[in-house]
C-alpha positions as a printed Julia matrix, in Angstrom:
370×3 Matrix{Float64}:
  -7.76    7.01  -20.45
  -6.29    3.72  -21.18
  -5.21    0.16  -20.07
  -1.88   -1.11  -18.97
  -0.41   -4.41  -19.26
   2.91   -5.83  -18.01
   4.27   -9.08  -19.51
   6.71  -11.53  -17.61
   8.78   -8.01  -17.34
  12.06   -8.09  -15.75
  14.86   -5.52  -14.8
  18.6    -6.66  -14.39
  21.61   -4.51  -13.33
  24.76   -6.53  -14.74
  23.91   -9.86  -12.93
  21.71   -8.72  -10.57
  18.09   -9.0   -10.84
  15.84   -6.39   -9.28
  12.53   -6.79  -10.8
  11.88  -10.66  -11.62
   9.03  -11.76  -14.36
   6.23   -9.4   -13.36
   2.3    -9.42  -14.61
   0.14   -7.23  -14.21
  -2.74   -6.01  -15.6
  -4.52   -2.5   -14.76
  -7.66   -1.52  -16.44
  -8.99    1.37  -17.83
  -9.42    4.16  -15.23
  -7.99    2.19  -12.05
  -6.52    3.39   -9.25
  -3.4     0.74   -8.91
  -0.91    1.82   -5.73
   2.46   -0.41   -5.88
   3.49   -0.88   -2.17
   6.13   -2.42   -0.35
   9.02   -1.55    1.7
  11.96    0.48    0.43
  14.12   -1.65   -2.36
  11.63   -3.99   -3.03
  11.57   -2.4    -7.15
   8.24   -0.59   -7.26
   9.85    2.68   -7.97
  11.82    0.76  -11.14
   9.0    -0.77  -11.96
   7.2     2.79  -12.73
  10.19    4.32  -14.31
   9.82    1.39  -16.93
   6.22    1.62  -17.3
   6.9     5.45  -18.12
   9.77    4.78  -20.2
  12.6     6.42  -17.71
  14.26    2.92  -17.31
  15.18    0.2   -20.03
  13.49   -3.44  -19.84
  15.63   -6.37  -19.28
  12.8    -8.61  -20.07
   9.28   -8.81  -21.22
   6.94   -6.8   -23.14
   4.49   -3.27  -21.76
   1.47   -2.57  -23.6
  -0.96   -0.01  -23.38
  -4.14   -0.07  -24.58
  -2.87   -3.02  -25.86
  -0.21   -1.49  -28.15
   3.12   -2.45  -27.65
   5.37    0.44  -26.22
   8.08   -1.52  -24.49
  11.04    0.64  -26.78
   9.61    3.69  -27.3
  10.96    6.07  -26.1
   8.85    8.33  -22.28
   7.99   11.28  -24.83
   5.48    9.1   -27.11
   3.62    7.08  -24.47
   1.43    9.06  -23.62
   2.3     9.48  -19.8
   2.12   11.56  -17.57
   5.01   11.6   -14.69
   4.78   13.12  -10.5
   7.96   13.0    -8.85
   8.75   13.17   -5.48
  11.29   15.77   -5.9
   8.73   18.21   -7.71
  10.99   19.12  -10.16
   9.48   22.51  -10.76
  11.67   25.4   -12.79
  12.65   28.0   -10.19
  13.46   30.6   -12.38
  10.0    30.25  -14.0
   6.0    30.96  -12.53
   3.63   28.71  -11.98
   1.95   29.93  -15.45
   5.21   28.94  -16.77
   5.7    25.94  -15.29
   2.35   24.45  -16.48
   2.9    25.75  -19.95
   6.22   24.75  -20.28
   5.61   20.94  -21.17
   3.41   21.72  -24.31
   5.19   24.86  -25.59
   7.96   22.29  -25.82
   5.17   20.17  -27.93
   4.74   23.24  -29.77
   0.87   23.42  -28.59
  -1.34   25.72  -29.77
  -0.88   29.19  -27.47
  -4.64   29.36  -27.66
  -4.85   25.79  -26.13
  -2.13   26.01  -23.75
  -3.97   28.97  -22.29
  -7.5    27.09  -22.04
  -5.54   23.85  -20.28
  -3.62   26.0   -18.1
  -7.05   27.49  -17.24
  -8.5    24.31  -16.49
  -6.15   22.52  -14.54
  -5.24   25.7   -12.33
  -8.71   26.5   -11.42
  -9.35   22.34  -10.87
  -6.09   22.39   -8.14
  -7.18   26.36   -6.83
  -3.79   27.49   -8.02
  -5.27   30.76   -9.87
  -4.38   33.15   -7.11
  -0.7    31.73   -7.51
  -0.08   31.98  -11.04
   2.38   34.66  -11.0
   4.5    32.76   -8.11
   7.64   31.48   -8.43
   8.07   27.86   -6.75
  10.2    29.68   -3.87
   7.12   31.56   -2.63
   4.73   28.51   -2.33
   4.66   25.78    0.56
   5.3    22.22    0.11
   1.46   21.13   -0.84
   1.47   24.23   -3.3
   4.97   23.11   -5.18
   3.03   19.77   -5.08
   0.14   20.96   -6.85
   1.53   22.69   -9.59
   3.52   19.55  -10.15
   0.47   17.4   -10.83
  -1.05   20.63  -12.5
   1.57   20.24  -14.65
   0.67   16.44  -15.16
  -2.8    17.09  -16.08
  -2.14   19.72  -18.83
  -0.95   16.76  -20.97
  -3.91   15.56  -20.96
  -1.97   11.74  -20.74
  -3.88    8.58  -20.84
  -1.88    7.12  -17.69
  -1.17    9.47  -14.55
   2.15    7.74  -12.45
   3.2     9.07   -9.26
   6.29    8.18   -7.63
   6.08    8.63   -3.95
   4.81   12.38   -4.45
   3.58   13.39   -0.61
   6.78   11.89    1.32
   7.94   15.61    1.53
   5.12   16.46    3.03
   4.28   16.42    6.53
   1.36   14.92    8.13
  -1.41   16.73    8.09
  -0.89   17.96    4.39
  -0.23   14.45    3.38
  -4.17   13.67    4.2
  -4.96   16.68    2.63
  -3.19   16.13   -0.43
  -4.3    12.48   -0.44
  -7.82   13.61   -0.7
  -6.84   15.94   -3.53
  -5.38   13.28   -5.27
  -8.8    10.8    -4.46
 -10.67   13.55   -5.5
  -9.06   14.16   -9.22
  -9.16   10.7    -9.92
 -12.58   11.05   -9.52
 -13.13   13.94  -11.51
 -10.73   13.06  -14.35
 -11.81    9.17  -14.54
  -7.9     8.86  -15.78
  -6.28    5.49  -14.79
  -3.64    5.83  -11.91
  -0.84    4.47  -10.91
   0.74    5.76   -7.61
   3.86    4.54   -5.53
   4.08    4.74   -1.76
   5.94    3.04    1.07
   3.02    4.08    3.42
   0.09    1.39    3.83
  -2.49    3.99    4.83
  -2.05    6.05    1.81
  -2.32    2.54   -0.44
  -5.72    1.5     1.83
  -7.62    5.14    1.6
  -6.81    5.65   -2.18
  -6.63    2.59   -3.97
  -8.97    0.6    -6.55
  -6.61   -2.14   -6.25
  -3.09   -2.54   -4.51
  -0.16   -4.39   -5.75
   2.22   -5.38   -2.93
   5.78   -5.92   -3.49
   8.72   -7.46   -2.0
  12.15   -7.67   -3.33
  11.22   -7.11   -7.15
   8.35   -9.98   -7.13
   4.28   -9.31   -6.5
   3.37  -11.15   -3.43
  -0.77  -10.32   -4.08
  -2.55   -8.41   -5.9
  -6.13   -6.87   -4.86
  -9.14   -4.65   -3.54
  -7.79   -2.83    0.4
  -9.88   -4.6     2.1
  -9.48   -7.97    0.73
  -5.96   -7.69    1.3
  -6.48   -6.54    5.06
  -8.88   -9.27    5.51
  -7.49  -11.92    3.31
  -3.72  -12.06    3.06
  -2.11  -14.44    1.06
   1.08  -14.92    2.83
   2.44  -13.84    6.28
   4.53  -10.51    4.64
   1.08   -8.66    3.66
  -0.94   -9.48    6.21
   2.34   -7.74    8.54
   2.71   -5.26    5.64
  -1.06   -4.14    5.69
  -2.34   -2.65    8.55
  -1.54   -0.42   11.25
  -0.3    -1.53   14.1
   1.08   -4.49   12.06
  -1.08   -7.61   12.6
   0.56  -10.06   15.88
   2.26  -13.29   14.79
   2.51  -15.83   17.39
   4.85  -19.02   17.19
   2.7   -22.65   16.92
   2.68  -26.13   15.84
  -0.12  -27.99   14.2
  -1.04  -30.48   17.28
  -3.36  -32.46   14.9
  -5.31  -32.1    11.72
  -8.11  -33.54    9.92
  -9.44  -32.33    6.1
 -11.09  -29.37    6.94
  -9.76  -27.93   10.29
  -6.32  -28.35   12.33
  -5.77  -27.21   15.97
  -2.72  -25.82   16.8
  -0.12  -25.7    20.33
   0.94  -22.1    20.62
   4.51  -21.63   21.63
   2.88  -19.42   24.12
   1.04  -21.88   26.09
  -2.28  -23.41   25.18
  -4.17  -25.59   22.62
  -6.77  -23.8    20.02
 -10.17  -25.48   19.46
 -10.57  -26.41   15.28
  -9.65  -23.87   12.73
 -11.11  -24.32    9.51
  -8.04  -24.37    7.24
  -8.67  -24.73    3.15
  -5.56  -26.5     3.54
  -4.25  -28.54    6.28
  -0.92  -29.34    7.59
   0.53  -32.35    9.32
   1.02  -32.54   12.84
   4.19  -30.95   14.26
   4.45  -28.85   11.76
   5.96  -25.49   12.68
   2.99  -22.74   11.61
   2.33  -18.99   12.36
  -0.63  -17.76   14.05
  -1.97  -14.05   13.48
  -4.09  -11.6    15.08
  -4.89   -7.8    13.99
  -4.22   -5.78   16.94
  -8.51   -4.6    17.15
  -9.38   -7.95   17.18
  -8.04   -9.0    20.47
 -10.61   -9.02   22.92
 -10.06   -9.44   27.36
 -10.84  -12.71   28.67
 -14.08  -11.68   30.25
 -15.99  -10.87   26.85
 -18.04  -13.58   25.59
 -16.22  -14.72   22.8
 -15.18  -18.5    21.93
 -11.24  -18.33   21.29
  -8.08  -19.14   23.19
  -6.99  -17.13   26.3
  -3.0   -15.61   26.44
  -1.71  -14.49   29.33
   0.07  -11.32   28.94
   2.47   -8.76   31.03
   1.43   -5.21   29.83
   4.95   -3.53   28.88
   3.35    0.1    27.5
   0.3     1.99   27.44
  -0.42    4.6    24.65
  -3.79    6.08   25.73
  -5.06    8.01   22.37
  -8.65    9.18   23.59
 -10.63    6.86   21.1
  -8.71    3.63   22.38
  -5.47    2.27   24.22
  -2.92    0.57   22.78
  -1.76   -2.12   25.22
   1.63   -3.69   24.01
   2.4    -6.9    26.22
   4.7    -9.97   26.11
   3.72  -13.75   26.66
   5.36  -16.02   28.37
   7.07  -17.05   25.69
   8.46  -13.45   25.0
   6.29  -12.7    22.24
   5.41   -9.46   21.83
   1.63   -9.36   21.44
  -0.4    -5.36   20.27
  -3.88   -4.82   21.86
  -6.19   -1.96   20.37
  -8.79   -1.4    22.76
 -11.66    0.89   21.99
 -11.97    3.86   24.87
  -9.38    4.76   27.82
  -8.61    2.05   30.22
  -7.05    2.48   33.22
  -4.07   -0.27   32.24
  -0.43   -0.16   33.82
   2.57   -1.34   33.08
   3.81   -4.53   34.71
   0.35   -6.03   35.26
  -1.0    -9.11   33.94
  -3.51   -9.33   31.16
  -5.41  -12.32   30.25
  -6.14  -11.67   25.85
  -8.42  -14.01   24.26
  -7.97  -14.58   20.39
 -11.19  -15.06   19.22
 -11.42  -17.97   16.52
 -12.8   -16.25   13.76
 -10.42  -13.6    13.47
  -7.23  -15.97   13.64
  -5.28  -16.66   10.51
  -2.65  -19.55    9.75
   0.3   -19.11    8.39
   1.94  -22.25    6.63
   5.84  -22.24    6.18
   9.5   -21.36    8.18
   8.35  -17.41    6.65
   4.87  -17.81    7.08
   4.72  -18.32    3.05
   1.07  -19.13    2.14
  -2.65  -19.02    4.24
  -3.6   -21.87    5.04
  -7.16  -19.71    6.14
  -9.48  -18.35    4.3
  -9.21  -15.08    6.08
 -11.89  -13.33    8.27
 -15.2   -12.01    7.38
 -15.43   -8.17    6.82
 -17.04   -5.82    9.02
């Protein structure tokens, strides 16, 4: 096991700069998941943690020793690709020994590890296999078996279940869960997928276009987002923005004119704006309520444009007057149709602010988990 730090570290391609001045500190067995939509740099990012790609800028340390120049072989990593990248021609015994017969191992040792990590992924009826006879989540398996016979001191995976479709991704998430627990190793996994970062992570690092936007626990990045791109980045359906101005503002609170139609009551803001100034309001899709529940907040009329009835709740998608699109997740079936108006109240404790043209900072503290 062991810590990782990243120092002001920054990646350029001639004169372009894809990874700018990054910190980052992950402690000794965390589970740290870089997300972010694709090109934003988190898959550079863990090719120069692991040594695959050179650093512009900066320093990496782990366990606080400097490893920024050395060269993947002596870092003590540990490396799941997408890809697999298993040996055809070779079994699955031979795949897993392959790594430390190249270290020149032990045979006695390489026999015990093999052991353990086969019997800790239920691989030891497909030792004999070649990669051609197993099925996507098997190949997968082997390639993180292969991983944990190194015994590293940092696991990364880059995107390793996008091959996988979607039932064996959940399975093979709670695999992965499950070794971390097991193994106590820290972890550092890439995704594009927000659900796989919210059911696995310790902490989550979103990123956008080579910078860190915020940095923290699932939940306190679902409840508290620091800017508008995370709160639409975490969460599924996407959390509703709706255009407004700040109609007036005093230290504590501001209330705001929706583009939509209608004046909020106070928000508490930890920072407020000054009148006429153009903000964002947000919503998570479950927190929408209908008009008639009792429930202080601002009523939107809506025109219900699609239904998607999934059993356990409807999702109503409508559009304001204003032609915002506005998500509803409503627990249980409801007999909703297209074309017919909806009155949606927002309650007040569930809205966030948004400060900025992008929506660039909170100006809320965020809601209260539940």
């Amino acid at each position: 096991m062991a810590s990782l730090r990243l120092q002001r570290i920054a990646k350029r391609f001639d004169s372009t700069t894809v990874i700018h001045d990054v910190d980052l500190q992950v402690d000794d067995g965390e589970f740290v998941v870089f997300v972010g939509p694709s090109g934003c740099g988190k898959s550079t990012l863990l090719r120069m943690i692991c040594g695959l790609e050179s650093v512009s800028q900066g320093e990496i340390l782990i366990d606080e020793r400097r490893v920024t120049t050395l060269p993947a072989a002596q870092r003590g990593l540990a490396m799941v690709f997408q890809s697999y990248a298993l040996y055809p021609h070779m079994t699955v015994r031979q795949n897993l020994a392959f790594g430390l017969e190249n270290l020149r191992t032990p045979a006695r040792e390489i026999q015990t590890r093999v052991a353990n990590a086969a019997r800790m992924l239920r691989l030891d009826p497909l030792l004999e296999r070649r990669p051609t006879q197993l099925s996507g989540g098997q190949r997968q398996r082997v390639a993180i078996g292969r991983a944990i016979v190194r015994e590293p001191a940092i696991f990364l995976f880059d995107e390793p279940l996008s091959n996988l479709d979607a039932e064996l991704r959940v399975a093979m998430r709670n695999e992965i869960a499950a070794l971390h627990h097991r193994l106590g190793t820290t972890m550092i996994y890439v995704t594009h997928d927000q659900v796989e970062a919210m059911t696995m992570a310790d902490r989550i690092v979103v990123m956008r276009a080579g910078r860190i936007e915020q940095v923290g626990a699932p939940l306190e990045l679902y409840n508290r987002p620091a800017n508008r791109f995370v709160a639409g980045f975490i969460g599924s359906p996407q959390m509703n923005f709706l255009g407004a101005r700040i109609e007036s503002a005093r230290d504590s609170s501001v209330q705001v004119a929706l583009d939509a139609g209608g004046t909020t009551p106070p928000i508490p803001v930890s920072a407020a704006g000054a009148p006429g100034t153009a903000v964002h309001l947000g919503i998570r899709p479950e927190h929408i309520v209908l008009a008639s529940a009792d429930a202080p907040g601002i009523d939107i009329p809506l025109t219900i444009e699609r239904v998607e009835q999934l059993g356990t709740s409807s999702f109503v998608f409508g559009r304001t007057q204003g032609d915002e699109q506005v998500t509803l997740q409503i627990a249980g079936q409801r007999p909703f149709r297209v074309g017919e108006p909806l009155i949606a109240r927002l309650p007040l404790e569930r809205l966030h602010l948004f400060a900025g043209a992008e929506g660039e900072r909170a100006m809320t503290a965020g809601v209260t988990e539940h």
